[in-house]
Structure formats: structure tokens, C-alpha cells
N, C-alpha and C positions, 0 to 999 in steps of 0.2 A: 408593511413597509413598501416603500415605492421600489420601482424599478432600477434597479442600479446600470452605472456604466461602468462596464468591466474591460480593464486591456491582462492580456495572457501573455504572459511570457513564459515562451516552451511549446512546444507544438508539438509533443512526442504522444506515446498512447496513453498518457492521464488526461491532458489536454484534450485529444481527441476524443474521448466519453465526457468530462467536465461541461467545457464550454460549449456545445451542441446542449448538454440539460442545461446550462443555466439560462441559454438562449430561449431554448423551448419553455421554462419558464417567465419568458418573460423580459429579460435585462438585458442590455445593450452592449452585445460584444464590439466594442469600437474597434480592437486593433490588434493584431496576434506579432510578436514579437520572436525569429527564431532564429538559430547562429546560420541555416543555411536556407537556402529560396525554394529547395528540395523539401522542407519541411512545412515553412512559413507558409509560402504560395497556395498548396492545396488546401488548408486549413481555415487562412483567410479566405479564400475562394467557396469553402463549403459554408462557411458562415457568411458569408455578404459580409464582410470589413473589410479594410486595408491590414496590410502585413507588409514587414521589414526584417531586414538582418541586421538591426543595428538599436539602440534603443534611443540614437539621436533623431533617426529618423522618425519613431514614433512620438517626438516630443510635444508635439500636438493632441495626439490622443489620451496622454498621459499627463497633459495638462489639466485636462477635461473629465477623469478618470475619477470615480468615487470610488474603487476597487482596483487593487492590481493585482495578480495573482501568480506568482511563480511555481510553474509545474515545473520544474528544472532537477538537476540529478543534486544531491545536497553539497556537494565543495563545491557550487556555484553560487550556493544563496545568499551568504554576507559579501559577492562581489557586487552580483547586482543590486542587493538593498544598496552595499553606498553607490554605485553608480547613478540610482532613480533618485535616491532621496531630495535632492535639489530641483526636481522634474516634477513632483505632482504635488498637489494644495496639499497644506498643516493638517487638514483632514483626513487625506487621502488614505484609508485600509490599504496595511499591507500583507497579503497574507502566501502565505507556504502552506504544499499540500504534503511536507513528510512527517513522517513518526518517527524521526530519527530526531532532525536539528532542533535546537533551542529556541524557544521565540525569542528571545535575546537577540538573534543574528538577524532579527529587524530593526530596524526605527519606529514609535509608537505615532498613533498608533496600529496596532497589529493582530493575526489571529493566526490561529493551525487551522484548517479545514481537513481531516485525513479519512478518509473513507477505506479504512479493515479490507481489503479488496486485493487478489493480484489482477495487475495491470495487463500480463504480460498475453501474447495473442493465441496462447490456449486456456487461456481465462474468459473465452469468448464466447461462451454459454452461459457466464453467473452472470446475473443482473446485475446491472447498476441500483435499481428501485429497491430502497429499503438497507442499504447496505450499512450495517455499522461507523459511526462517524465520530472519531473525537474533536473536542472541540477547545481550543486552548485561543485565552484571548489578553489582549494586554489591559481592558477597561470593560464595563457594561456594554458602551453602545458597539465596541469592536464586538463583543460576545453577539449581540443581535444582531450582526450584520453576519457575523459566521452562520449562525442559525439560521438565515435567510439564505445564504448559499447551500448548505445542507440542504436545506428543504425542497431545493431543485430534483432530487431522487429523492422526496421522503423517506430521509438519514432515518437510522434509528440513533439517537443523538445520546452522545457521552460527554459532558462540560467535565474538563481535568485540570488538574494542575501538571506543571512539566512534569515533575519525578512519576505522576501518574501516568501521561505521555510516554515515556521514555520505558517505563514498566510494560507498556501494555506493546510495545514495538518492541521489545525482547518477546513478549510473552506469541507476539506475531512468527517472528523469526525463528522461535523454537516450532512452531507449529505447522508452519509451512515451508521453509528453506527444510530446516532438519528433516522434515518427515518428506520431503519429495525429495532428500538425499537416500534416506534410508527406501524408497521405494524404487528410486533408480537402480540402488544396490541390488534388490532385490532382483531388479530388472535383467542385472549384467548374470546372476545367476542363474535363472531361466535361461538366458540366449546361449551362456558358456554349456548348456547342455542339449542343446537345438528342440527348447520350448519357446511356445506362445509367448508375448509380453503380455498381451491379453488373459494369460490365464488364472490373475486376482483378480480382473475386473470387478466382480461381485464380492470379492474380501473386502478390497478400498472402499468399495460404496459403501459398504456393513459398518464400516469402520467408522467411515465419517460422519453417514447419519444417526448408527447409533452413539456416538459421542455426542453430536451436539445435542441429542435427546435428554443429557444428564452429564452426572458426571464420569468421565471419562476414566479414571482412574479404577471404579470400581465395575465397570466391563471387562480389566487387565482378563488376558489370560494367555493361554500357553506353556510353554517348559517349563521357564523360569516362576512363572509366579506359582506355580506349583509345586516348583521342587524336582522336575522330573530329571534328574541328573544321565540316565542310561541319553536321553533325546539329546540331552545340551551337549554329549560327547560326539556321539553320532552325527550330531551338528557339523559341529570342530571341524568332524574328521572332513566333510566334504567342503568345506571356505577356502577359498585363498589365502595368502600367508597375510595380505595384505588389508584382508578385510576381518581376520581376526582378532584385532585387538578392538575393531568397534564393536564384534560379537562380542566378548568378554566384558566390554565396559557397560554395550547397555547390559544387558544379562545380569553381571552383577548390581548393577542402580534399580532393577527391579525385583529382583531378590532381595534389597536392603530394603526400599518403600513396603514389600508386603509383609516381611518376616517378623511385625509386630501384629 
């Protein structure tokens, strides 16, 4: 497929890994669109395009625009679909890179491009290259044009339907928000006793890798999936009051999942 011409709007840190690959493969970042010139300016400026704070401004680029792509936070995405939709050709892709919103909150036609990835700038050791990508589209040719923006980091590519979409961004959220809650937890326990944060380092890595080696479920181990009731007291005794009840709840969910 040819080289497309892409305008971004959002210039935050999904923008800032995206549109540098899709550059680098190839397609024509015409114009970075962002609410403040703190963001816009560097961005456009690292890419060779023009950049704006406004989307009137960029009506030109967006006329021109066989792609638009909104990297933006998700209760902005069905402001700026109807804001654009008047602005760029009946052809023009529109597409969103969350795992959260509906393609519905576009105008067709439209794609999800969402690359399985945290964004955030201690994420800044995982590659982007190869990174799981779902792929939600409103037609074929929106599908092959998602596929063509994926292939900027050789996605390992997932074509969905929304409910699939919207499952596998729960199944995200319990994976990573949850479990870098319960490791901070962790965290605050160590330090309330003037221990190393560092000193799971080598659990978490064990953890991670050997989960995704398989399935996760059947590596459990510990107190609880064995029963060892004398530990899970022992536990109790040293928690906060506060963090108690998330001892108990997981504890018990995995005493229920094994006990068969």
C-alpha cells in the first residue's frame, strides 16, 4: 500500500513513539495538532511538519489527509470526530489508538489501532517493535489501512470485534493497573519497615517472564494456594488495617480458583 498522509492529533507520549514509526516507515506526517504549543511545537519540529493549537488552523493539512489519527485521552474522542468530520474528504480514516472507546465515537470511515503497550515514561525500556496490536475497523479497506499503520513496529496484529476490544482492555487493566497496584503495595510494606524497594527485583522479573512462558494460573503459588493457613495468619498479624481487606479478598479468590 502507498505511503499515506497522516495528521496527529495529540502530541502526548503515544504520539511521540507512533508518529516518529510511522514516519520512519515511510508516510507523511503533514501536521501534529495539540491543545498547547508546549506540546505541538516540539513534536512538529521533531518530525519536519507544521503544528497548531487548534484544528482550524490545521485545515489545510486535514484537507489533504488520507489518515487522521487521534492519540488524545478518551472523553475527547467524539469531540474532535464531530469537530473534524466536515474538514477532511468522505474517504478520509479516522482512527483512535484507545482500548477503551467504541468505534462508534467516529464517523466511518474508521479503525482502532492499539498497540497492548504502557505508554507511560517508565515504559521506556519495552520496545515498541513487535508490540501486540488490536485491530477494530469499520470496513475492509479501513481494516488494511489499520494494518498498514500497525506494521510501522511489526504489530503482532489482532483483527477484533468491539466486545473483543473492550475484553481484552479489561483483561489489560487487570494485568497491569491491578498488579502495579498490588506491587506498590508491596512497596509501601518494605519501606514502612526501612527495606530496599529493590528487594523483589528478581521475584517480578520471575513473575513476568515466567507467566508469559505459559499459563499463569498454573505457576500460582504461595499461602493461599496451598492452604497454609498458620502463614496467612502471620500475614494479617503484620498489614495495616488498611490494606487488609485487599489481603483477604485476594487470598480468598485464590483459595476459591484452586480448591477444585
Amino acid at each position: 500500500m502507498a505511503d499515506l498522509r497522516i495528521v496527529v492529533v495529540g502530541a502526548g507520549r503515544v504520539s511521540r513513539e507512533l508518529a516518529p514509526a510511522w514516519q520512519r516507515a515511510g508516510h507523511d506526517i503533514l501536521h501534529v495538532v495539540s491543545r498547547t504549543a508546549q506540546s505541538a511545537q516540539p513534536l512538529g519540529e521533531a518530525l519536519g511538519c507544521s503544528w497548531s493549537t487548534t484544528l482550524t488552523d490545521a485545515a489545510g493539512a486535514l484537507s489533504d489527509a488520507e489518515v487522521v489519527v487521534m492519540a488524545v485521552t478518551d472523553g475527547l474522542i467524539a469531540e474532535i470526530n464531530a469537530a473534524l468530520t466536515d474538514m477532511v474528504s468522505p474517504s478520509c480514516l479516522l482512527v483512535h489508538v484507545s482500548g477503551a472507546t467504541p468505534l462508534d465515537h467516529l464517523r466511518q470511515p474508521s479503525a482502532v489501532v492499539w498497540p497492548i503497550r504502557s505508554f507511560n515514561a517508565k515504559a521506556g525500556s519495552v520496545p515498541l517493535a513487535k508490540t501486540p496490536t488490536v485491530l477494530e475497523a469499520s470496513d475492509d479497506r479501513a481494516m488494511a489501512l489499520a494494518h498498514t499503520l500497525a506494521s510501522a513496529w511489526d504489530a503482532d496484529v489482532s483483527e477484533v470485534s468491539g466486545e473483543q476490544r473492550a475484553v481484552s482492555h479489561l483483561a489489560a487493566a487487570v494485568a497491569d493497573n491491578f498488579a502495579n497496584h498490588m506491587f506498590a503495595e508491596a512497596q509501601d510494606l518494605l519501606e514502612q519497615r526501612n527495606l530496599p524497594k529493590t528487594l523483589l527485583r528478581n521475584l517480578v522479573l520471575g513473575l513476568t517472564q515466567g507467566g508469559l512462558q505459559g499459563d499463569a494460573r498454573e505457576r500460582q503459588t504461595g499461602p493461599a494456594q496451598r492452604g497454609d493457613d498458620g502463614t496467612l495468619e502471620r500475614h494479617r498479624a503484620l498489614l495495616p488495617d488498611d490494606v487488609k481487606d485487599l489481603y483477604d479478598a485476594v487470598t480468598a479468590h485464590i483459595i476459591h480458583r484452586h480448591s477444585s
